[in-house]
TORKOL-4160 file (C-alpha; in steps of 0.2 Angstrom, whole numbers, padded with zeros to 4 digits, m for minus):
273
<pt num="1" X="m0197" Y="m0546" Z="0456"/>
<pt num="2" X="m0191" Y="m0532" Z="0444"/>
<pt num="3" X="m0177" Y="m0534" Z="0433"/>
<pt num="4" X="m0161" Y="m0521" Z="0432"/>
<pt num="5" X="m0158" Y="m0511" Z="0419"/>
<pt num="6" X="m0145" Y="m0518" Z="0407"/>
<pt num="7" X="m0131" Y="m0508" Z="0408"/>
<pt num="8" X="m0119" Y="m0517" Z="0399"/>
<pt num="9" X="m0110" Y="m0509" Z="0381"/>
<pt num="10" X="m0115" Y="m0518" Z="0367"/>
<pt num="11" X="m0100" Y="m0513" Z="0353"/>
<pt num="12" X="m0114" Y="m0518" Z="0338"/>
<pt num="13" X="m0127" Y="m0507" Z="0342"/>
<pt num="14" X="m0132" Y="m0489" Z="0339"/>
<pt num="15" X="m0129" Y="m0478" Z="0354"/>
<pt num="16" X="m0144" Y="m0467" Z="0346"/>
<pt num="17" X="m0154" Y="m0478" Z="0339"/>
<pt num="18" X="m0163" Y="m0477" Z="0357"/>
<pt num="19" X="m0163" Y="m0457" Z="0359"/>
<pt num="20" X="m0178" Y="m0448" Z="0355"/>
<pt num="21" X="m0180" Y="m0439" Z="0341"/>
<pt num="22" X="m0182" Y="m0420" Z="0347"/>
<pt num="23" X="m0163" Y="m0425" Z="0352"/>
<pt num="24" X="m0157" Y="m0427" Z="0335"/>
<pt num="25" X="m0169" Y="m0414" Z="0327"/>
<pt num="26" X="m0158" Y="m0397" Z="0329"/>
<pt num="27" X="m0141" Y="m0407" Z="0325"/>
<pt num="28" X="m0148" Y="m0413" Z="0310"/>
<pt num="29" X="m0157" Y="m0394" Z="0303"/>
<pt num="30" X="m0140" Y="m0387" Z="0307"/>
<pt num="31" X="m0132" Y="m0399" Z="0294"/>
<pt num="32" X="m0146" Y="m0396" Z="0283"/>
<pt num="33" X="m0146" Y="m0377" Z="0283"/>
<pt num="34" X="m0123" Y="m0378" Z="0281"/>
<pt num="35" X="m0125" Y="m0390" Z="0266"/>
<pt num="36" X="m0140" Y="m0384" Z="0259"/>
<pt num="37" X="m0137" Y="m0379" Z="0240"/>
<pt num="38" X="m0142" Y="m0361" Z="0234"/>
<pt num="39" X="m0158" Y="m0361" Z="0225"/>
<pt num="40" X="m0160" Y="m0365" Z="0207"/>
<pt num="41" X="m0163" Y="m0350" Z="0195"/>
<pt num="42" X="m0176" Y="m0351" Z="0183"/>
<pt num="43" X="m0176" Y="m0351" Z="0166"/>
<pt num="44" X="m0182" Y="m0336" Z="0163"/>
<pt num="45" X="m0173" Y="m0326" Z="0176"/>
<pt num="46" X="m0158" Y="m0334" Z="0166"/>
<pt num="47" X="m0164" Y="m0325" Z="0148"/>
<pt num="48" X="m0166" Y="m0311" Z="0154"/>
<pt num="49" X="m0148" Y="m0309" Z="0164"/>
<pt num="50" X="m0141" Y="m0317" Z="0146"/>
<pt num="51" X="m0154" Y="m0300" Z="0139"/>
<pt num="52" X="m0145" Y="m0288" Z="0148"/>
<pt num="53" X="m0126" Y="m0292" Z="0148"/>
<pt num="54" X="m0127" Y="m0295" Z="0128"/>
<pt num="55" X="m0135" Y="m0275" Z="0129"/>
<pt num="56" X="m0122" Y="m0269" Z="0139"/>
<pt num="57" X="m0107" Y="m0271" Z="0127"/>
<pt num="58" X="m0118" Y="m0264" Z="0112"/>
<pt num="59" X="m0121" Y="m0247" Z="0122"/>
<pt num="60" X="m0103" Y="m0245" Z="0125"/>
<pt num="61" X="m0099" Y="m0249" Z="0108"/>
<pt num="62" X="m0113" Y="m0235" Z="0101"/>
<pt num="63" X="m0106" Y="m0224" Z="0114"/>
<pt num="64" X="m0091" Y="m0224" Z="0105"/>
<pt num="65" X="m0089" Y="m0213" Z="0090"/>
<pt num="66" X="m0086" Y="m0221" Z="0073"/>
<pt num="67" X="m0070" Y="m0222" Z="0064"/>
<pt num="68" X="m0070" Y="m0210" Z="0047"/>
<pt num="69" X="m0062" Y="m0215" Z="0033"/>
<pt num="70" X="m0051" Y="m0205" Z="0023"/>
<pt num="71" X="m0059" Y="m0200" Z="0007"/>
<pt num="72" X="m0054" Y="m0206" Z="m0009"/>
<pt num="73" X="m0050" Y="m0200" Z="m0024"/>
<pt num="74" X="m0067" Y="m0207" Z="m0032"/>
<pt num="75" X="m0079" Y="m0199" Z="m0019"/>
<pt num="76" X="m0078" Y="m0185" Z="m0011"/>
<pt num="77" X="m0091" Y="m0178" Z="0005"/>
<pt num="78" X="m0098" Y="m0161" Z="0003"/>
<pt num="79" X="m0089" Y="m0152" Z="0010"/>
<pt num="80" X="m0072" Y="m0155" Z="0001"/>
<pt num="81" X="m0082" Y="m0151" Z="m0017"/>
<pt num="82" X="m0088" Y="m0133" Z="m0008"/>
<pt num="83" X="m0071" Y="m0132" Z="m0006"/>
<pt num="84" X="m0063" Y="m0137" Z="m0022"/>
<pt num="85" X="m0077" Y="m0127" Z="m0030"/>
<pt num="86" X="m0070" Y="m0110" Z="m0020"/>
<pt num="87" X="m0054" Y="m0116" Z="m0026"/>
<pt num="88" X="m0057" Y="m0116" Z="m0045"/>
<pt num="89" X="m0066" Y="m0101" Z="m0045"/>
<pt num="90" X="m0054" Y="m0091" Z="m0037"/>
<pt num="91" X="m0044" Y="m0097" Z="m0050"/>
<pt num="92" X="m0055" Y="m0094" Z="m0063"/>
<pt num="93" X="m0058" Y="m0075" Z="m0055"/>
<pt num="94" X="m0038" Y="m0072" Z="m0056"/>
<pt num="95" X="m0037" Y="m0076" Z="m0075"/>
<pt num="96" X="m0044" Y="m0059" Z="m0080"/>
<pt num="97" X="m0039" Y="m0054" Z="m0096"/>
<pt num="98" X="m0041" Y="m0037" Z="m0107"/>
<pt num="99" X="m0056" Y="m0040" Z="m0124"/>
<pt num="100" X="m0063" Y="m0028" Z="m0133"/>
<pt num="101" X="m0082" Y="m0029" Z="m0139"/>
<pt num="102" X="m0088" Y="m0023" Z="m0153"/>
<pt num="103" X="m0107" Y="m0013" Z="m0145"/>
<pt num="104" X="m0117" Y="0001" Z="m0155"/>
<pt num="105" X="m0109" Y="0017" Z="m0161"/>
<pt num="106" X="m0113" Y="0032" Z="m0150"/>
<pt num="107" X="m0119" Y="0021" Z="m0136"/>
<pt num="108" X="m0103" Y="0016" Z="m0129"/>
<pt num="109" X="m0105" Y="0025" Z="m0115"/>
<pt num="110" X="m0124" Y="0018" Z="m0107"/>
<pt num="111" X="m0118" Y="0001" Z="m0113"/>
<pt num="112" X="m0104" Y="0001" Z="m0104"/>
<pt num="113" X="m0112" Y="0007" Z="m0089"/>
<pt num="114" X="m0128" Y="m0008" Z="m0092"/>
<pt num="115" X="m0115" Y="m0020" Z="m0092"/>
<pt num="116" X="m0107" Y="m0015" Z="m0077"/>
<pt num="117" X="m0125" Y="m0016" Z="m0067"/>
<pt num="118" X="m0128" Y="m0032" Z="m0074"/>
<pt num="119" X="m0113" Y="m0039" Z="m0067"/>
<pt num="120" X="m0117" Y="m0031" Z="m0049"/>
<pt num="121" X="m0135" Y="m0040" Z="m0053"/>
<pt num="122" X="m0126" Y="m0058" Z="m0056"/>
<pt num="123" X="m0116" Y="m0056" Z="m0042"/>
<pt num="124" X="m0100" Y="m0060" Z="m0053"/>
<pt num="125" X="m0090" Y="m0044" Z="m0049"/>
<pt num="126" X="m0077" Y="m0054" Z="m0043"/>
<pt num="127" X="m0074" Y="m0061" Z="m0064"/>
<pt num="128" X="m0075" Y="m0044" Z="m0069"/>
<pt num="129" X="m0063" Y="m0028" Z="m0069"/>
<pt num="130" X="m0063" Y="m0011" Z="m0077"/>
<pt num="131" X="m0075" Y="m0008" Z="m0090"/>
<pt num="132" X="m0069" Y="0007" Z="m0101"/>
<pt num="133" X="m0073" Y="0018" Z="m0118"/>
<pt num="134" X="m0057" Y="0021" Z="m0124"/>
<pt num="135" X="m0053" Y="0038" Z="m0124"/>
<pt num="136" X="m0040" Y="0053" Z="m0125"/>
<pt num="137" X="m0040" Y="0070" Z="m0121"/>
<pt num="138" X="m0039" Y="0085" Z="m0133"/>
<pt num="139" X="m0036" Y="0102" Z="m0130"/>
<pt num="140" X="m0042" Y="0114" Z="m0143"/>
<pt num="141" X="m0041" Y="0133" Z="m0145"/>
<pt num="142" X="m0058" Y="0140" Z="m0148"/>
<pt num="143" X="m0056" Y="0161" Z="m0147"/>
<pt num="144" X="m0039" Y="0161" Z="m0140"/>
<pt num="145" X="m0048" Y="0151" Z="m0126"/>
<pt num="146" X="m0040" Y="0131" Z="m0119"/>
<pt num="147" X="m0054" Y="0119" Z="m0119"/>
<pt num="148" X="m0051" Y="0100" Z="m0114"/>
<pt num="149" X="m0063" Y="0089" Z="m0122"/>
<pt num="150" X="m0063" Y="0068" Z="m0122"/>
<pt num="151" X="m0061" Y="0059" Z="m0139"/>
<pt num="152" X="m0067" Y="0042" Z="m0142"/>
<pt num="153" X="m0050" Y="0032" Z="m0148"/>
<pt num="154" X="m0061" Y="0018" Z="m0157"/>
<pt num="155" X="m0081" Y="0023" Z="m0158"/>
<pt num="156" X="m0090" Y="0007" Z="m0159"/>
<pt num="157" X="m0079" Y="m0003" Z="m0146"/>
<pt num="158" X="m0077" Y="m0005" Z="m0128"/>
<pt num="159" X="m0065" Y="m0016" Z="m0118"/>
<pt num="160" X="m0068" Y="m0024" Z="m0102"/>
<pt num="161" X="m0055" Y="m0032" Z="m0090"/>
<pt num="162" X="m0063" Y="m0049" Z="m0088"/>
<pt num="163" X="m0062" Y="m0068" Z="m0086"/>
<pt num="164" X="m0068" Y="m0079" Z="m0097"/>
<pt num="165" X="m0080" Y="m0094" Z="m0091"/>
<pt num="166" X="m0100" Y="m0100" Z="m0097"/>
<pt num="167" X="m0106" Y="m0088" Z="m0084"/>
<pt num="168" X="m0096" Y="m0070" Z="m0089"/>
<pt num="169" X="m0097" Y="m0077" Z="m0109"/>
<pt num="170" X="m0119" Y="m0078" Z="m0106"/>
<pt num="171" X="m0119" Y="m0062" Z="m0097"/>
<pt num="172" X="m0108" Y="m0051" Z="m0109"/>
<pt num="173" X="m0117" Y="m0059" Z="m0126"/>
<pt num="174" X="m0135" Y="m0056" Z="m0118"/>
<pt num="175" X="m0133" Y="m0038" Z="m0113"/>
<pt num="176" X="m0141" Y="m0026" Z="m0126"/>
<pt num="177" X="m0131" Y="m0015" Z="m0136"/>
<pt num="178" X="m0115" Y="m0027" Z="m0136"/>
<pt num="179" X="m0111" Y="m0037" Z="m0153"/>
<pt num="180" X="m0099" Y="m0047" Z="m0151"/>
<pt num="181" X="m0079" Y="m0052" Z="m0144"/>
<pt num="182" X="m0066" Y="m0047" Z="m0156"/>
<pt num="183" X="m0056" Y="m0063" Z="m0162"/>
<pt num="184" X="m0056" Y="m0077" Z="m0172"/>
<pt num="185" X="m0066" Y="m0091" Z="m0176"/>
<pt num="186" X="m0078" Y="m0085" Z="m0163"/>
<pt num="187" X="m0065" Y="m0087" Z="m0149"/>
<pt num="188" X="m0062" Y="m0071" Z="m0139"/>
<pt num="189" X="m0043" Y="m0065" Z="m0139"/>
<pt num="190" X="m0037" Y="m0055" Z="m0127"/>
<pt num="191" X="m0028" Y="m0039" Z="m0131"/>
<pt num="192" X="m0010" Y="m0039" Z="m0132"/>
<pt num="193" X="0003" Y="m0030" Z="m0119"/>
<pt num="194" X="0007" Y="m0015" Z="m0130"/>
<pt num="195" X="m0009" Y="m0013" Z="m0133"/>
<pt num="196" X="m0017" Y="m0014" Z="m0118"/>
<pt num="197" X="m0003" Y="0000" Z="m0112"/>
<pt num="198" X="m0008" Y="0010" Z="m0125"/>
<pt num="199" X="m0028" Y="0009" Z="m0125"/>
<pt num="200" X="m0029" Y="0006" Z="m0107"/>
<pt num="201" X="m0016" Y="0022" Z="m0099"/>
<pt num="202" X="m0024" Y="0035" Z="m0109"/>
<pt num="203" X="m0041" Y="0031" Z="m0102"/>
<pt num="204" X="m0039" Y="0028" Z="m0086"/>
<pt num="205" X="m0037" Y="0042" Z="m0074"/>
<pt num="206" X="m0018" Y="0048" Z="m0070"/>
<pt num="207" X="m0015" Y="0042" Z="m0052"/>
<pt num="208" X="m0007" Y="0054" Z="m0040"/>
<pt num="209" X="0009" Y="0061" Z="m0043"/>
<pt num="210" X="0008" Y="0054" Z="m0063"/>
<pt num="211" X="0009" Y="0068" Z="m0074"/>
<pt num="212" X="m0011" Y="0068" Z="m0086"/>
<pt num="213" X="m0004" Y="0066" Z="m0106"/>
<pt num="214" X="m0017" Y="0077" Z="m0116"/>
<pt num="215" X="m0015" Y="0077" Z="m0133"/>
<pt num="216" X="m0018" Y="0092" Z="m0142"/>
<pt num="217" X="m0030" Y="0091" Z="m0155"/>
<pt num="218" X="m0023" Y="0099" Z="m0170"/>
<pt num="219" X="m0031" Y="0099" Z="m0188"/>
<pt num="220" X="m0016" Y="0099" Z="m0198"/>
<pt num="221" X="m0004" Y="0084" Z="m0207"/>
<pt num="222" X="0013" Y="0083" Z="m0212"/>
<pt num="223" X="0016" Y="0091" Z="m0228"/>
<pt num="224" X="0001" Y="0103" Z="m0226"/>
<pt num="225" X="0004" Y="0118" Z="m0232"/>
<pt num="226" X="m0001" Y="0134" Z="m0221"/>
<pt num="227" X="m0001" Y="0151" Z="m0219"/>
<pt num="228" X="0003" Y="0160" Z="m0204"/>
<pt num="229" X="m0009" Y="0171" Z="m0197"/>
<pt num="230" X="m0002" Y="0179" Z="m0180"/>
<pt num="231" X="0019" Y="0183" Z="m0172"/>
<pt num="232" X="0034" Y="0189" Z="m0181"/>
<pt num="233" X="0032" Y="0177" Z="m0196"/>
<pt num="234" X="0015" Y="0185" Z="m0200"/>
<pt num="235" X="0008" Y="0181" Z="m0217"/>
<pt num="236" X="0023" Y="0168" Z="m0221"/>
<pt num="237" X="0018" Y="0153" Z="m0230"/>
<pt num="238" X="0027" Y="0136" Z="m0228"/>
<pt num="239" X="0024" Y="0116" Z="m0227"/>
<pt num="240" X="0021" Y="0108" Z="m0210"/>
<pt num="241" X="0036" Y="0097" Z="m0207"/>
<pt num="242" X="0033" Y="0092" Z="m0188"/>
<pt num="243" X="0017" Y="0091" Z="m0177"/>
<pt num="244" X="0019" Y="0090" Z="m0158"/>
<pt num="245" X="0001" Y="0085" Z="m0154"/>
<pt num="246" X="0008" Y="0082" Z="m0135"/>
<pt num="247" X="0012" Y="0102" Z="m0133"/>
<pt num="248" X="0003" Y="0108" Z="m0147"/>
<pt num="249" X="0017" Y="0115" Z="m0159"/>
<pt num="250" X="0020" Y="0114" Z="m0175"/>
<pt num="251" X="0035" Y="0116" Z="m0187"/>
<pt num="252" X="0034" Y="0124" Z="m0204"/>
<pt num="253" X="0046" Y="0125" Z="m0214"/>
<pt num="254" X="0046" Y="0145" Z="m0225"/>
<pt num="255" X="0058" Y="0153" Z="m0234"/>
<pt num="256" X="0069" Y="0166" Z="m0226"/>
<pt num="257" X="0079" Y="0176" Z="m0237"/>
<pt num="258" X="0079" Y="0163" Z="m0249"/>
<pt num="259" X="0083" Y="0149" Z="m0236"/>
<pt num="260" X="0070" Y="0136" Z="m0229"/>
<pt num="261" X="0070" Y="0139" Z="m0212"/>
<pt num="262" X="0060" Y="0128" Z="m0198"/>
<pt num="263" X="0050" Y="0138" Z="m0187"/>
<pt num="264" X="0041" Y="0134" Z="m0172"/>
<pt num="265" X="0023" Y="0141" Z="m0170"/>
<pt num="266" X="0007" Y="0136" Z="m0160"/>
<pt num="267" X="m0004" Y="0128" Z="m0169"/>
<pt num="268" X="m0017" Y="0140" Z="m0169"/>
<pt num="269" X="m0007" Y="0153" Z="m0175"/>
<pt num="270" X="m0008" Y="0145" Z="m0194"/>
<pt num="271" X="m0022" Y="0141" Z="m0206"/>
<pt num="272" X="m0023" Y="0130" Z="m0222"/>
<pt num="273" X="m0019" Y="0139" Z="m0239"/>
């Protein structure tokens, strides 16, 4: 006879333990799958996520323009010596001074004008000024007819409106024709106020609205003594006590009915005795 199923709950034993096992399979994958830990990175993938996050700060840190330093007393970029360089010669250009070189005599004039197209040569125009003959004009009578002629004030000598540095110094000593600076003990001196005042105005060209001073030139001295060739004192012989070289007059001093008189005459109107 066949024996009942035993259906009595025994508290020690597994309730499971008797289920198949395609019961318990999805329950447990379920658990595994939740639990599961992510998968292990490998060495390798780990260098080379180390690789590129130590890059990334060092591109941002190139992207970012360099601090410059302040320069120092002791060195200085390029660009401040272009500049102080600019500065100093400026300088140097701004000191200009009047000289006066002894050149060759009766060439004071093509000298003068070599020197000035050697300057433009050396490009150093900016260390230089005027470059004159010193000169004055004369009037002189020649046939009762005014003729204005230019005199050299000191044949032999030119004087130039420079600066003085190596460059200008070379430059001047090296042009032919041209001696030396006037001075002492080699060093150039430049001219003194009065003098440039009265060198410099005569030669230069009267600007507009100054009234030109000609001098007249006149072949008599003080104390000559002349005879008077033309006007009412005709043929009256005297000493020459004044000389106006600016108007051309001279004052003689003759005897008048036994008293010496000054008189006034143009200079041409008298000759030497």
């Amino acid at each position: 006879m066949a024996s009942s199923p035993d259906n009595s709950f025994d508290p020690q034993k597994d309730p499971e333990a008797d289920a198949p096992e395609d019961a318990t399979a999805p329950s447990e994958e379920a658990a595994t799958q939740e639990a599961a830990p992510e998968e292990p990175v490998s060495a390798e993938a780990e260098d080379a996520a180390a690789e590129v996050a130590s890059e990334e700060p060092a591109a941002e840190e190139a992207a970012e323009p360099a601090p410059v330093r302040a320069a120092s007393g002791k060195k200085r970029g390029p660009i401040e010596e272009i500049i102080e360089d600019e500065e100093e010669a400026a300088t140097d250009a701004a000191n200009k001074e009047w000289y006066i070189l002894k050149v060759q005599s009766n060439r004071e004039k093509s000298i003068s004008s070599n020197l000035i197209r050697r300057v433009k040569m050396a490009g150093l125009e900016d260390y230089f000024g005027e470059i004159l003959v010193p000169t004055e004009d004369l009037v002189e009578y020649k046939n009762g007819k005014k003729k204005v002629t230019k005199q050299k004030l000191y044949p032999g000598y030119i004087v130039v409106h420079m600066a003085i540095n190596d460059e200008t110094w070379f430059l001047v000593r090296e042009t032919g024709g041209i001696g030396d600076f006037t001075g002492a003990a080699g060093k150039p001196v430049p001219m003194l106020p009065h003098e440039v005042d009265r060198i410099v105005k005569k030669t230069r060209k009267p600007e507009e609205g100054e009234q030109e001073e000609v001098k007249t030139n006149i072949r008599f001295k003080i104390g000559d003594h002349v005879r008077i060739t033309e006007g009412t004192f005709e043929n009256f012989e005297g000493d020459v006590e004044v000389i106006d070289n600016t108007n051309g007059r001279v004052t003689v001093m003759i005897n008048i009915f036994g008293r010496t008189t000054p008189v006034e005459m143009e200079h041409w109107q008298m000759e030497p005795v």
